[in-house]
C-alpha positions, 0 to 999 in steps of 0.5 A: 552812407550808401544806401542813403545816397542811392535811395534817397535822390530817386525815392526808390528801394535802395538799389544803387543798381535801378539809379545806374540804370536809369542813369545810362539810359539818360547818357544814352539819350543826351549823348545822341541828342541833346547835349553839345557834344551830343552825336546828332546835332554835332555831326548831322545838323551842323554845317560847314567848318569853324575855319577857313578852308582852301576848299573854295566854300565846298564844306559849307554845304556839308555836315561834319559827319560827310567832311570826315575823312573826305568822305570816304566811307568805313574808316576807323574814325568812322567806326569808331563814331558809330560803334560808341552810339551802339555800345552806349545802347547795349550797356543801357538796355542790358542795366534797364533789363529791357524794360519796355519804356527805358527801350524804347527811348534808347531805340529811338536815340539809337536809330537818330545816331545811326540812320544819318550816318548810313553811306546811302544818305551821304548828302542827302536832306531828308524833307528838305531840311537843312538843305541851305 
């Protein structure tokens, strides 16, 4: 039974090894970019809070990620936020054995994760964008 479930849906050898792989590398990018809960859009694209605040407006201008914790940089929740991304990024690359397209897929997910949370761009909107 199991060698039909891993090797029929993917028409592969049956290897449910190659069907966790590529598994990974697809959370990987879904988690990074695409889905609701995704790392990118929720934390870096969104702006503002889904309720009032006693801060006077101030948060509105803000992404999730820079509202967090106040700002204050390198706490455990923020660790916490960036080490999943990497994790995620390891477990993939390692089950795809680096292979070449599988990687860079899972770089580029990585590095969308990754870069907007650097303390340096804290407020700051690349080209512009999402700047109101």
């Amino acid at each position: 039974m199991l060698y039909i479930i891993c090797s029929q849906p993917f028409g592969q050898s049956p290897s449910c090894f190659a069907v966790f792989s590529l598994v990974l590398t697809d959370s990987a990018v879904i988690h990074a970019l695409f889905s609701p809960q995704g790392m990118y859009v929720f934390l870096h694209a969104v702006k503002g809070t889904p309720f009032e605040t006693p801060d006077q407006g101030k948060a509105r201008l803000l992404t999730h990620w820079e509202q967090l914790d106040y700002g204050v940089q390198f706490t455990s929740s923020r660790k916490f936020f960036t080490i999943s991304p990497i994790i995620l990024y390891f477990l993939a690359s390692f089950y795809t054995k680096y292979d070449t397209t599988h990687f860079i897929l899972n770089t580029a997910s990585l590095l969308s994760v990754l870069i907007p949370k650097m303390p340096q761009l804290h407020g700051v909107r690349i080209f512009g964008i999402n700047k109101y």
